[in-house]
C-alpha positions in Angstrom: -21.3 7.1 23.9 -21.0 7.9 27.5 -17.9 9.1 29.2 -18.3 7.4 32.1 -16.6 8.7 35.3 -13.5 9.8 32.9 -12.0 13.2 34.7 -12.2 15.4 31.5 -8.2 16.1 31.9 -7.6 12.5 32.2 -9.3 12.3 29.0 -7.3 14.6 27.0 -4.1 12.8 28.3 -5.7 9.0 26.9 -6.6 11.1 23.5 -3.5 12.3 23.3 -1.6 9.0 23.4 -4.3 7.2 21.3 -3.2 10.0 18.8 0.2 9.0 18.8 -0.5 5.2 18.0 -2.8 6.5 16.0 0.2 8.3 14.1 2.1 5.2 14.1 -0.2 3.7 11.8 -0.2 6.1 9.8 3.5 6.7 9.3 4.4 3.5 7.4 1.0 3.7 5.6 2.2 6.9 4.0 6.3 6.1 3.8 5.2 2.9 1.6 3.2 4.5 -0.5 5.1 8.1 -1.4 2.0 9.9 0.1 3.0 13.5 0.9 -0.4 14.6 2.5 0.5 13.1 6.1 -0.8 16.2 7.8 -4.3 16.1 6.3 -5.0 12.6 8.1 -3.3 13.7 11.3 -5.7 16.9 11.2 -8.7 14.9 11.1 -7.6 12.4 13.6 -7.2 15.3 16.3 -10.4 16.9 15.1 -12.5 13.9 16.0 -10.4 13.5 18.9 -11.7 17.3 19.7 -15.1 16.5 18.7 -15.4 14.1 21.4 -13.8 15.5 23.8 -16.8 18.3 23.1 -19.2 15.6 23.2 -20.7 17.8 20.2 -23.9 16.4 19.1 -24.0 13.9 15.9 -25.9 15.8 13.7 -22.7 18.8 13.7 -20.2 16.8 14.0 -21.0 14.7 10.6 -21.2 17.3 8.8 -18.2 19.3 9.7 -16.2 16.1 9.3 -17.4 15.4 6.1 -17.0 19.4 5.0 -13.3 18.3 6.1 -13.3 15.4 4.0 -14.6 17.6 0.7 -12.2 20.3 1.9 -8.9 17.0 1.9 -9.5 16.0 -1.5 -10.0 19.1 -3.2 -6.4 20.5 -1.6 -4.7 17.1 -2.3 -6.1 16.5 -5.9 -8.1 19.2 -7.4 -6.8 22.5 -8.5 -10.6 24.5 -8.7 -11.8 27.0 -6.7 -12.9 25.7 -3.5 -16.6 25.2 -3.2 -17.2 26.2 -6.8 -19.2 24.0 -9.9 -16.8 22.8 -11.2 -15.2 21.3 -8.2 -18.4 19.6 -7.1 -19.2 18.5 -10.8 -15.3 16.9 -10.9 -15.9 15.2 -7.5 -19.5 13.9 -8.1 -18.3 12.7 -11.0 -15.2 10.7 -9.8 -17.2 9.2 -6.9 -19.9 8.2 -9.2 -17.4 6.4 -11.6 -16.3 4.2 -9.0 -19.1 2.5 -8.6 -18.8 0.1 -11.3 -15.8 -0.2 -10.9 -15.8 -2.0 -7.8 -19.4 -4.0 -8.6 -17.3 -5.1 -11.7 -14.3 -6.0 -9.1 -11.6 -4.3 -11.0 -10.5 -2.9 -7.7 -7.1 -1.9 -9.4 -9.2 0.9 -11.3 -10.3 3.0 -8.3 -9.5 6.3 -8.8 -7.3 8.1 -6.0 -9.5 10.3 -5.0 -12.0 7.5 -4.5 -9.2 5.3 -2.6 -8.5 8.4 0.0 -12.2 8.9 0.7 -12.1 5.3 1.5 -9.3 5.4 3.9 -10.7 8.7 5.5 -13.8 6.2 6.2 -11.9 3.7 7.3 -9.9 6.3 9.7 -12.9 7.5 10.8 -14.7 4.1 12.0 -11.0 3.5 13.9 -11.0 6.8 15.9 -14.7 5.8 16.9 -13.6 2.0 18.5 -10.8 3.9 20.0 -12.5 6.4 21.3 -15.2 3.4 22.7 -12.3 1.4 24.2 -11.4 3.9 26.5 -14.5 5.7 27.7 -16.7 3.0 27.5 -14.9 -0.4 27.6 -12.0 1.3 29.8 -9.3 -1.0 27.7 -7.4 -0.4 24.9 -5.5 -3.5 25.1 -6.7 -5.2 21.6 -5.8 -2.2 19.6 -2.3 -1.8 21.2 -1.8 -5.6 20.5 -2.5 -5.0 16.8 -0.3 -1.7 16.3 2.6 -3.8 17.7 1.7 -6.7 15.4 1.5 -4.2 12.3 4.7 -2.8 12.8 6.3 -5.7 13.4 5.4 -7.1 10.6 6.0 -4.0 8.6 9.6 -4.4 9.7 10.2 -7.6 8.7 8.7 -7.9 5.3 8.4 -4.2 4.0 10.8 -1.2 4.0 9.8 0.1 6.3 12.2 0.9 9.5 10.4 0.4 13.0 13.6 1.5 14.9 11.6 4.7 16.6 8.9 3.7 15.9 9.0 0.7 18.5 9.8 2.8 21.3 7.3 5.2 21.2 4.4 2.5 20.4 5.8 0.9 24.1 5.7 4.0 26.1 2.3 5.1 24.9 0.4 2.0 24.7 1.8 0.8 28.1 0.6 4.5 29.5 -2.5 4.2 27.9 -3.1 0.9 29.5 -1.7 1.8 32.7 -4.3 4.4 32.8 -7.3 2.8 31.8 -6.7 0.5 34.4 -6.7 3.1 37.3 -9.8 4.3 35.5 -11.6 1.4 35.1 -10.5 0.1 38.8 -12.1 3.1 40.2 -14.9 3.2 38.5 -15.6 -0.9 39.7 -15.6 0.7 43.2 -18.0 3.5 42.4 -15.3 6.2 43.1 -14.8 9.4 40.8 -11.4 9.9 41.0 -10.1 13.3 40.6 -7.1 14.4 38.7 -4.7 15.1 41.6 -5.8 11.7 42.9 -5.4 10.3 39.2 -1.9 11.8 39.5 -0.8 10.1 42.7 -1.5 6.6 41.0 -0.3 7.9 37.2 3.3 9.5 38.1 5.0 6.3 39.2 3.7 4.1 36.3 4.8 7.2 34.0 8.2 7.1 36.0 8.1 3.4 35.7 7.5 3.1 31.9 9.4 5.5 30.1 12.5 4.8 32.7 12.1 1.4 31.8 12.0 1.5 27.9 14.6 4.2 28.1 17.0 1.5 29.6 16.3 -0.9 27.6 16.8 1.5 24.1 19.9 1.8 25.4 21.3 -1.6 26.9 23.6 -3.2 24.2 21.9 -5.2 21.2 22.6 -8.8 21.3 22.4 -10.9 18.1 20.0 -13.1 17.1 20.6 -16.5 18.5 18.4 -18.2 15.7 18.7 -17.9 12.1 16.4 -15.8 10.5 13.2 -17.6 9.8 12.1 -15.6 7.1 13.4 -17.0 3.7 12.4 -20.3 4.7 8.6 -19.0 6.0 8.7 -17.6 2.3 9.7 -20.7 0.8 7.5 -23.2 2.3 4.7 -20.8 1.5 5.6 -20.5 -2.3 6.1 -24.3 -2.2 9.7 -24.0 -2.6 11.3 -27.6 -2.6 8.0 -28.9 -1.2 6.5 -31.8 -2.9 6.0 -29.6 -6.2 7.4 -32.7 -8.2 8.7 -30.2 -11.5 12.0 -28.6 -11.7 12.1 -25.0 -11.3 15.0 -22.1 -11.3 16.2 -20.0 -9.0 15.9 -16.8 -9.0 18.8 -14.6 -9.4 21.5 -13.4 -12.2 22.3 -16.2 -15.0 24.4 -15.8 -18.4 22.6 -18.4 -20.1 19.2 -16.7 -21.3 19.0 -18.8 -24.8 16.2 -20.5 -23.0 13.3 -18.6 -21.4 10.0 -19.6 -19.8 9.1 -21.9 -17.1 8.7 -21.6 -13.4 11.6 -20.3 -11.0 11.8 -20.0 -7.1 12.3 -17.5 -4.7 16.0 -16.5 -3.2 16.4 -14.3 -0.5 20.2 -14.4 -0.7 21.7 -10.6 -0.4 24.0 -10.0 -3.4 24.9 -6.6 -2.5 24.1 -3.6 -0.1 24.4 -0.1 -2.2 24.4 3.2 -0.1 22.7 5.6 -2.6 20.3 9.1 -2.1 17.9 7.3 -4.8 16.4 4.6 -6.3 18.5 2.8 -8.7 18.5 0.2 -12.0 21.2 -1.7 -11.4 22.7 -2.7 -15.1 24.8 -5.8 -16.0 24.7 -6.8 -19.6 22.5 -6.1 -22.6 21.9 -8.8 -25.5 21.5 -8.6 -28.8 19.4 -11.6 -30.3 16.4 -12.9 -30.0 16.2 -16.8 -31.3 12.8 -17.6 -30.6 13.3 -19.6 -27.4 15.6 -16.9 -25.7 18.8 -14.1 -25.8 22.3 -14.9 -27.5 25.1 -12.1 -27.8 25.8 -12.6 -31.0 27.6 -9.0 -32.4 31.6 -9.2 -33.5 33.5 -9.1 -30.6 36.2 -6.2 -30.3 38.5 -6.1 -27.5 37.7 -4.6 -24.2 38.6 -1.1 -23.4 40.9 -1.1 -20.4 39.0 1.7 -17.7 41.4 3.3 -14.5 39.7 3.7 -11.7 38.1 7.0 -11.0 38.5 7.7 -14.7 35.5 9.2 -16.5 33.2 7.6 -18.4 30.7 7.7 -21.8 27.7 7.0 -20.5 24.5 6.5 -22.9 22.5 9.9 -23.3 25.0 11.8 -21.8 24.6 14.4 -24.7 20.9 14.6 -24.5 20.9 15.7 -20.6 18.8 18.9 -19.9 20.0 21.5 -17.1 19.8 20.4 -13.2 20.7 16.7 -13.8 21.9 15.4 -9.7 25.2 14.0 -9.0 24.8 11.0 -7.1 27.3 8.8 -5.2 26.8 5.2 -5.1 28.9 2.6 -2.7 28.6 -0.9 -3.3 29.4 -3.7 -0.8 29.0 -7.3 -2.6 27.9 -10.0 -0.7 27.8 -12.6 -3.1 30.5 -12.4 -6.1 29.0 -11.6 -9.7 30.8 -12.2 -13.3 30.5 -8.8 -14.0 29.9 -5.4 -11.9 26.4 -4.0 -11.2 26.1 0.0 -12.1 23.0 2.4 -12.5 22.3 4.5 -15.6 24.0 7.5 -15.6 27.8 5.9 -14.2 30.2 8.3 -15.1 32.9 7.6 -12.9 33.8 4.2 -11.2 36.1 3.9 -8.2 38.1 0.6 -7.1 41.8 -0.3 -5.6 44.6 1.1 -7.4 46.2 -2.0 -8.2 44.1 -2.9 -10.5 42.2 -2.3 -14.2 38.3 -1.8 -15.1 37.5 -4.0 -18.9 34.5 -2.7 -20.6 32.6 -4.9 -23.0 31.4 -1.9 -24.8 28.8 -4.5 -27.1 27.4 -6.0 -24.0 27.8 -3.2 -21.2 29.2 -5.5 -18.7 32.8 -4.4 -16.1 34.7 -6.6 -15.2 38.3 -6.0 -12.8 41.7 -7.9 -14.1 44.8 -7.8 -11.8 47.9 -9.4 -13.3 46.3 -10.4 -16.0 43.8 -12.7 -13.8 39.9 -11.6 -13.8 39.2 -11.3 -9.7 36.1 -9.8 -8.0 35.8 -6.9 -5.4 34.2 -6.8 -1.8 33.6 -3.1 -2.4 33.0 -0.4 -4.9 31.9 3.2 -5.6 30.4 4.8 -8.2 29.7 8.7 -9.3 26.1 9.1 -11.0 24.6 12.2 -13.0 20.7 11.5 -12.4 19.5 11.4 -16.2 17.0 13.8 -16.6 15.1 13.7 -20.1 13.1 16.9 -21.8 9.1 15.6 -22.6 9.1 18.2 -24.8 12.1 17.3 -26.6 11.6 13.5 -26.6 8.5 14.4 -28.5 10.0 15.9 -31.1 11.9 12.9 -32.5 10.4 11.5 -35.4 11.4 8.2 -37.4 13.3 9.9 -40.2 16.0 11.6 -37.3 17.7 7.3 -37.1 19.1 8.6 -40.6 20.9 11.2 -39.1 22.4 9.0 -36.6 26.0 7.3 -37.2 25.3 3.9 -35.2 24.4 0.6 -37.2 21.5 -0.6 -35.9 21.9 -3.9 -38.0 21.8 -6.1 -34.3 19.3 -4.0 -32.7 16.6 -4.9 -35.6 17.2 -8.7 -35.8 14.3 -10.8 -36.1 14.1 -14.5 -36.6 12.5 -15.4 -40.0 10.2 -17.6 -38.6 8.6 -14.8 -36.3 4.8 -14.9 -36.4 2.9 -12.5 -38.7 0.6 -11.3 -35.9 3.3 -10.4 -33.5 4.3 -7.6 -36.0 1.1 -6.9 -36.8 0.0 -6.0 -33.1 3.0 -3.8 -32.7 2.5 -2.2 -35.6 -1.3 -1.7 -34.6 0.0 -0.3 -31.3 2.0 2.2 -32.7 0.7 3.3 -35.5 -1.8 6.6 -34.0 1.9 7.8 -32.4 4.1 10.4 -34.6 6.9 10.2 -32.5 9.2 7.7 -31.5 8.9 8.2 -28.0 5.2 7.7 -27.8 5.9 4.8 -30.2 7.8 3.4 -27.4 5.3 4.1 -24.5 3.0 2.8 -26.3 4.3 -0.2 -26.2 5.5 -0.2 -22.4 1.7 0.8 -21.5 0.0 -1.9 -23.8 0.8 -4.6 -21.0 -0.9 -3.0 -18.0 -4.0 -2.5 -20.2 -4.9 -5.4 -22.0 -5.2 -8.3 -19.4 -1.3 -9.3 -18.8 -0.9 -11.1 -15.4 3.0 -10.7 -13.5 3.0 -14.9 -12.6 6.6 -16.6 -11.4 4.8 -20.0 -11.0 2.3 -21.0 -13.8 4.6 -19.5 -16.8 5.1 -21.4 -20.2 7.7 -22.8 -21.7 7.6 -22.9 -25.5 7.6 -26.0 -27.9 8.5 -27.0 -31.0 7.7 -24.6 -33.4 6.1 -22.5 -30.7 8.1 -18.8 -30.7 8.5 -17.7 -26.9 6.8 -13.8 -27.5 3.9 -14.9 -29.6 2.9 -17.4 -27.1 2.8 -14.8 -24.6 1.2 -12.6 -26.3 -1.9 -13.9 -27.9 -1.8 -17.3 -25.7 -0.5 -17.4 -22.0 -0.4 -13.4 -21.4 1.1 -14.8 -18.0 4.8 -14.4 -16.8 7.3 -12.5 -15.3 9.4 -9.7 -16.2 11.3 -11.8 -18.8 8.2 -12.3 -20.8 7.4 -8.7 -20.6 11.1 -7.2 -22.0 11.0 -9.9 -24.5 8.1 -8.7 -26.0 8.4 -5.4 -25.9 12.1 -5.7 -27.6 10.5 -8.1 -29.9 7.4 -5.3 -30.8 9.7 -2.4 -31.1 12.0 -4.1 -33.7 8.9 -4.5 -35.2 8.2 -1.1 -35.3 11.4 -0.3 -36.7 12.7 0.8 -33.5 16.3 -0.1 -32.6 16.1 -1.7 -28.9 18.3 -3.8 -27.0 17.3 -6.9 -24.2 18.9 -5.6 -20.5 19.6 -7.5 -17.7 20.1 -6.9 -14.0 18.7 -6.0 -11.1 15.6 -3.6 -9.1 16.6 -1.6 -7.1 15.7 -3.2 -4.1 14.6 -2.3 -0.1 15.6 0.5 1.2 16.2 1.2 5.2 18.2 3.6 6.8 21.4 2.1 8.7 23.2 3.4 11.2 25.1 6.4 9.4 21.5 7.4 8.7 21.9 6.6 5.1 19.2 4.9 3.2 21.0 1.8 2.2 19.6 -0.7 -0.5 19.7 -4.4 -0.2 19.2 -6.2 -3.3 18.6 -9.9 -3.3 18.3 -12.7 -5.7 14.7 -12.1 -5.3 15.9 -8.4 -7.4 17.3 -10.0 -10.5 15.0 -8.2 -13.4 15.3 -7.9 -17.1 14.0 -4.6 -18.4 14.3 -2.9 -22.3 16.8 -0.1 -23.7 15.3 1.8 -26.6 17.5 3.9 -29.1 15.7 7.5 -29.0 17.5 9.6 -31.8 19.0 12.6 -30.0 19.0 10.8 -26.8 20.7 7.4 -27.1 19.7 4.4 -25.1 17.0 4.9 -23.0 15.6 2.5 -20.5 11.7 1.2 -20.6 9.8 -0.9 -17.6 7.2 -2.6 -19.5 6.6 -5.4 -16.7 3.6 -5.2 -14.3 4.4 -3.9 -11.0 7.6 -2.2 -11.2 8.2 1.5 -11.9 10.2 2.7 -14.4 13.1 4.7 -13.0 13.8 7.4 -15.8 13.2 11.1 -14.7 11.0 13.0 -17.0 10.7 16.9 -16.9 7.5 17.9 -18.4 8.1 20.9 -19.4 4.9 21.2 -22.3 1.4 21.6 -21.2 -0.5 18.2 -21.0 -4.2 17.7 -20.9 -5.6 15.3 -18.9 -6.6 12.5 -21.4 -2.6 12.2 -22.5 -1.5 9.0 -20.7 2.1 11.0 -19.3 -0.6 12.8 -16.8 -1.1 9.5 -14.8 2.5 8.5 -15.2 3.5 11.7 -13.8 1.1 11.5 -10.6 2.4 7.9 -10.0 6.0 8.4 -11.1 7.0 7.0 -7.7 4.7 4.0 -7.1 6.2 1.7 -5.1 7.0 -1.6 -6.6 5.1 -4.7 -5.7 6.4 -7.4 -3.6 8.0 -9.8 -6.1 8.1 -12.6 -3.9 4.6 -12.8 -4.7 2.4 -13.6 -7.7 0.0 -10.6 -8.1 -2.9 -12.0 -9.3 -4.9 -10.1 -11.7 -9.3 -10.9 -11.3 -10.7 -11.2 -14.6 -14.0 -9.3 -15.1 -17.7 -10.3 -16.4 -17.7 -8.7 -19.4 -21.8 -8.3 -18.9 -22.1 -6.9 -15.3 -18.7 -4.8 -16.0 -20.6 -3.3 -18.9 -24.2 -3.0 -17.2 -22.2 -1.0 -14.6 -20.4 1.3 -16.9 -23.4 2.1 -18.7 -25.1 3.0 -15.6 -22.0 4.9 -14.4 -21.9 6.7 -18.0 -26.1 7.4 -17.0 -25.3 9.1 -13.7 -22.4 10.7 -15.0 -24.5 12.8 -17.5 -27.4 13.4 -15.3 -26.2 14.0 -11.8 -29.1 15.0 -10.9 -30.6 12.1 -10.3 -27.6 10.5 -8.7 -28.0 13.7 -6.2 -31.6 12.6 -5.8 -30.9 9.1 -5.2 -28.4 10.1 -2.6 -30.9 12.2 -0.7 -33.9 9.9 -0.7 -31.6 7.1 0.7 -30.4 9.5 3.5 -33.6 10.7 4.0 -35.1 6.9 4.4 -31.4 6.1 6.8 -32.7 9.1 9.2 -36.3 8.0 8.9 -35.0 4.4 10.1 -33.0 5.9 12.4 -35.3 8.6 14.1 -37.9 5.5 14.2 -35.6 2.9 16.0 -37.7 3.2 19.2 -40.5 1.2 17.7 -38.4 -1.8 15.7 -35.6 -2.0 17.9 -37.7 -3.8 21.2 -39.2 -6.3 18.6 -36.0 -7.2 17.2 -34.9 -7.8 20.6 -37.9 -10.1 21.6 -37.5 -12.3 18.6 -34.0 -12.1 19.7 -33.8 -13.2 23.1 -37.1 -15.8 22.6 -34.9 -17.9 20.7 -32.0 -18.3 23.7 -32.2 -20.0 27.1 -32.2 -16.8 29.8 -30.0 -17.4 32.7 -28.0 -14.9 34.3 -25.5 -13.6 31.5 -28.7 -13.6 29.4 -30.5 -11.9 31.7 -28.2 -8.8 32.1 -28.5 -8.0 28.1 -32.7 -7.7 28.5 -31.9 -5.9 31.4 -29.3 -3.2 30.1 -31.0 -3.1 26.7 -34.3 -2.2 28.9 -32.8 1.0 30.5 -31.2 2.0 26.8 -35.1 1.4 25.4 -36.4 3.2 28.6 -34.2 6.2 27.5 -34.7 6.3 24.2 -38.6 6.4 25.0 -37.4 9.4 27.6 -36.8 8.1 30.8 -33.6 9.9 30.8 -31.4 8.5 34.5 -29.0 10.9 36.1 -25.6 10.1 38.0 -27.2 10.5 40.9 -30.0 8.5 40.5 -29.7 4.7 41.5 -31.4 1.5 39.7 -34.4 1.3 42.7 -35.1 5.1 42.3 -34.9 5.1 38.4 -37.5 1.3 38.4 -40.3 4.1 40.6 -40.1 6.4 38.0 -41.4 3.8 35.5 -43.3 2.7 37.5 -45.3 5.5 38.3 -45.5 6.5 34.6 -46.7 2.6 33.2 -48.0 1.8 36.9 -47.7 -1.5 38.6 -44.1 -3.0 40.0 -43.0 -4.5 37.0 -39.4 -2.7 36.6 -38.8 -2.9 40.4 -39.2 -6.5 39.9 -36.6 -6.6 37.0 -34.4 -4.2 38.8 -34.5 -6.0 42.3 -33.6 -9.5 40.6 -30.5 -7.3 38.7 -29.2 -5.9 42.0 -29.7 -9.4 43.7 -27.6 -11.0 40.9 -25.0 -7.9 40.7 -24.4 -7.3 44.3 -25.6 -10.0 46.4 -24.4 -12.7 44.3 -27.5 -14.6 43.6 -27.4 -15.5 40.0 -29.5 -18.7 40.0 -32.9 -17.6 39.7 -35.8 -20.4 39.2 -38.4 -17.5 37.8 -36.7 -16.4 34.6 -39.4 -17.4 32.6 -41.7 -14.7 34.3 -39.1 -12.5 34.1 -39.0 -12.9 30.7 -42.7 -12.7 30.0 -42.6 -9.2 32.6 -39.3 -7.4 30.4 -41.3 -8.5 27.3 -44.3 -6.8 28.4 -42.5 -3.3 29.8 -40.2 -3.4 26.7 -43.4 -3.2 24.2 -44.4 -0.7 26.3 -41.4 1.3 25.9 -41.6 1.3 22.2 -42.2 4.5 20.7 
């Protein structure tokens, strides 16, 4: 890659901006997906930049990036000895597993590890088009375009808050282009232009830019004068209303659960904005029975409890808490009015106007507010939290003969219908019969989904018949739905099991952004409504389970016993802060070729257990890529005459054969200085291959570049005469 006429200063001021967008890429990439290792990337960014800047030959430069790259994922996931055995055998042999993986397109079975070498390939084929936009193309125009769309779109439909991010992408692209302008204008008039010079042309559109974008940060912020587009773009693309010709629901908190199944649209409507440190489970109601077809509350009804405000609380597990549990405070601002208040696990403390009285359904979980005896609804609430913090240790010491112990009748929370399918039972007692405890009995259950082929679907989802019961024909027939098909089930199974468990409903927790208090502030749509599972854990009470594809269950573990790495808590506790995926669309889940997926895993399981070969395979194919490589004199001019034989020359033609001529003529050793103009450098060859032939070529290039004269009637024997030197050339 050649500089050009690039002042080397001027350079390190383009790399330095090209960083910064650079950065800006990166910074939502890692905010979205809870990666703490933002530095490692950033590092290797500014080392290629350095290596560049170096012009350090290819044959170091690989190899310390890719020592860099070793160096990344050992620190980030890899606890060995640097450079040891081990290490290498541990990293050989997670690269090597991925292989099938991805021939058998389960691309959701990538290892981490595997994923971040990806990206560190895909960072490092960026920083190379970068770096060829602006010292060979002189324009960096396309990737600023893009960075600007990505943000923008990461704004709109993610997370993600832009705010900064905006004005910083605007002052250094615009530089950046700004000075790759200068650049390429004076190289177009054959002028090197020195960095005092550069200066004189850079300082005003430096002034100009960041004076400009300053102002306009700080000029008042008008409303939108349209409605926001986006819940209907989202609509007409899930076919919302659009010639779909079947009733569907909408999405979004309903009492009447005694049906389930079926299809059910998006809603982008905000219920509520909650101001809270963390992410939350926001709880409504929990039911009781399961009839087959749906969820009935169907326990004795006792009066409410009348709650003041700012009184404290029982709230489930509060007895089985281990030391350093977070107090949290949550404010709620209701956009649209609910039956029933929204509150996260742990809600100890509740506060509202004076003038009025809390009513607890203590059965059913659900607040409500009387005044005067009327039920009314509030704009605004606030509610203290103690972050529930469970002991792994102590959670696996329950066993099934501790519900004995425990005063509560768990009658309700066992209730099966008679007519219940012998092989639902059956699989849930086959899923939890290797577990002691009754946690792992539980999680066993919540994990079963992920691994066994269940796909999350809001569109193509069942609805039971006749006979048909709503759980078995998920499980063994559809395994397709949304989350509740998944708490359904896995209440269902656990009753099964002779666990006590209860059906929750609600919402997730929702985006997060950061207003203008600089508080991260959760908005929670209909899009959020979510049914999820409460398990009784003797010792601990009711704890919460996520067994639905794609969302993340919110309960804090501290594992505080030593796990080895084939327990299934070790992945649970790397990921324990996945972020969800996007409800509003159907994740879609590829099903595999049983045959090539277990061709590949035997071959996988072969180079696992003798690496040597995989070593050997490795360096034969690198050894025949540098043979090709080394050798690219000799099959690069033939490609290039089969090439160009099949178009029609003419003068844009023309100019290719002429500039792949010199880059042949280099390659062979003809190397041309700065100095050294196109008539000077066509003597040289022809001296060496004697004759005129490349003072022809070069005299009808000047003619065309500088004098204009672009309609030659002899490219036919200039074809025949670039053919002839190019073969030549070959080496």
């Amino acid at each position: 890659m050649k500089e050009g006429r690039t002042d080397r200063r001027v350079l390190i001021l383009m790399y330095v901006l090209a960083f910064i967008l650079l950065w800006e890429w990166l910074l939502p990439v890692i905010e979205l997906t809870d990666t703490e290792y933002i530095g490692v990337f950033l590092y290797f960014i500014a080392i290629s930049f350095l290596f560049g800047l170096l012009r350090m030959r290819w044959w170091l430069s690989i190899p310390l990036k890719i020592i860099y790259l070793f160096w990344s994922i050992h620190y980030v996931f890899f606890k060995t000895a640097m450079f040891s055995r081990e290490t290498v055998a541990l990293l050989t042999d997670d690269l090597l597993s991925n292989f099938g993986t991805i021939a058998a397109w389960n691309w959701e079975g990538i290892t981490n590890p595997f994923r971040t070498v990806l990206f560190f390939v895909l960072l490092w084929m960026t920083i190379y088009l970068i770096r060829h936009w602006i010292e060979v193309r002189k324009s960096i125009l396309l990737f600023y375009a893009l960075t600007v769309v990505f943000i923008a779109v990461l704004d709109t439909f993610s997370s993600y808050s832009a705010d900064g991010a905006i004005f910083r992408i605007m002052v250094s692209g615009l530089l950046l282009i700004g000075l790759l302008t200068i650049s390429r204008i004076s190289e177009r008039h054959g002028r090197k232009m020195g960095t005092g010079m550069f200066a004189t042309f850079s300082i005003p559109l430096l002034f100009a830019v960041i004076f400009s974008s300053a102002f306009a940060s700080f000029m008042p912020d008008q409303g939108p004068v349209w409605a926001d587009p986006i819940p209907f773009l989202k609509s007409v693309v899930q076919g919302e209303g659009i010639g779909s010709g079947s009733l569907v629901s909408k999405s979004g908190y309903d009492s009447d659960d005694s049906r389930l199944g079926g299809a059910f649209s998006q809603d982008d409507t905000v219920v509520f904005r909650a101001t809270v440190p963390k992410k939350q489970y926001w709880k409504i109601e929990t039911k009781n029975t399961y009839t087959s077809k749906g969820w009935e509350q169907q326990s004795p009804e006792t009066m409410p409890m009348n709650v003041v405000p700012g009184a404290l609380l029982a709230y489930d597990g509060s007895d089985a808490m281990i030391e350093g549990s977070e107090s949290l405070r949550a404010d709620i601002n209701m956009n649209e009015q609910l039956p029933y208040l929204v509150y996260p696990y742990g809600t100890y403390s509740i506060h509202t106007r004076t003038d009025v009285i809390l009513q607890n359904q203590v059965e059913t979980g659900q607040f409500w507010v009387m005044k005067d005896g009327e039920k009314m609804e509030l704009d605004s609430f606030a509610i203290d939290i103690v972050e529930q913090k469970y002991s792994l240790k102590a959670l696996r010491e329950t066993s099934m003969d501790d519900y004995a112990l425990e005063t509560v009748d768990f009658t309700e929370y066992l209730q099966l219908p008679e007519q219940l399918p012998d092989r639902v039972r059956e699989l849930a007692l086959t899923i939890t019969g290797k577990e002691e405890n009754v946690y792992d009995k539980a999680k066993s259950i919540e994990r079963y989904f992920a691994r066994n082929g269940f796909v999350y679907d809001q569109q193509n989802v069942a609805v039971p018949r006749g006979n048909e019961d709503y759980v078995d024909q998920f499980l063994f027939d559809t395994k397709r739905g949304y989350c509740d098909n998944f708490s359904t089930s896995m209440v269902v199974m656990l009753r099964a099991s002779d666990i006590p468990a209860r059906w929750v409903k609600g919402f997730a927790p929702g985006e997060a952004k950061t207003n203008s208090r600089g508080k991260i502030e959760y908005k929670v749509t209909n899009n959020e409504a979510h049914s999820w599972v409460e398990a009784y854990i003797p010792g601990f009470g009711w704890m919460p389970f996520e067994p639905t594809i794609g969302f993340s269950n919110m309960t804090d573990i501290e594992y505080d016993l030593e796990l080895d790495m084939s327990d299934p808590e070790v992945r649970e506790m790397e990921e324990r802060e996945k972020p969800e995926v996007d409800r509003t669309e159907t994740p879609a889940k590829k099903e595999e070729d049983g045959g090539i997926a277990a061709f590949f895993e035997k071959t996988g399981k072969f180079l696992r257990e003798n690496a040597w070969v995989g070593v050997i395979g490795i360096a034969v194919v690198l050894f025949i890529t540098w043979k090709v490589y080394t050798h690219r004199g000799k099959w690069i001019p033939k490609l290039l005459i089969n090439a160009y034989r099949k178009r029609k020359v003419d003068w844009v033609v023309y100019t290719k054969q002429y500039k792949s001529l010199l880059k042949q003529l280099d390659r062979f050793g003809f190397k041309r200085t700065d100095s050294m103009t196109l008539s000077e450098y066509a003597k040289t060859v022809d001296t060496h291959f004697g004759g005129s032939r490349m003072g022809m070529l070069t005299e009808a290039y000047e003619r065309g570049l500088y004098g204009g004269y672009t309609a030659h009637t002899d490219w036919a024997v200039l074809q025949e005469i670039w053919e002839d030197l190019i073969n030549r050339a070959s080496c």
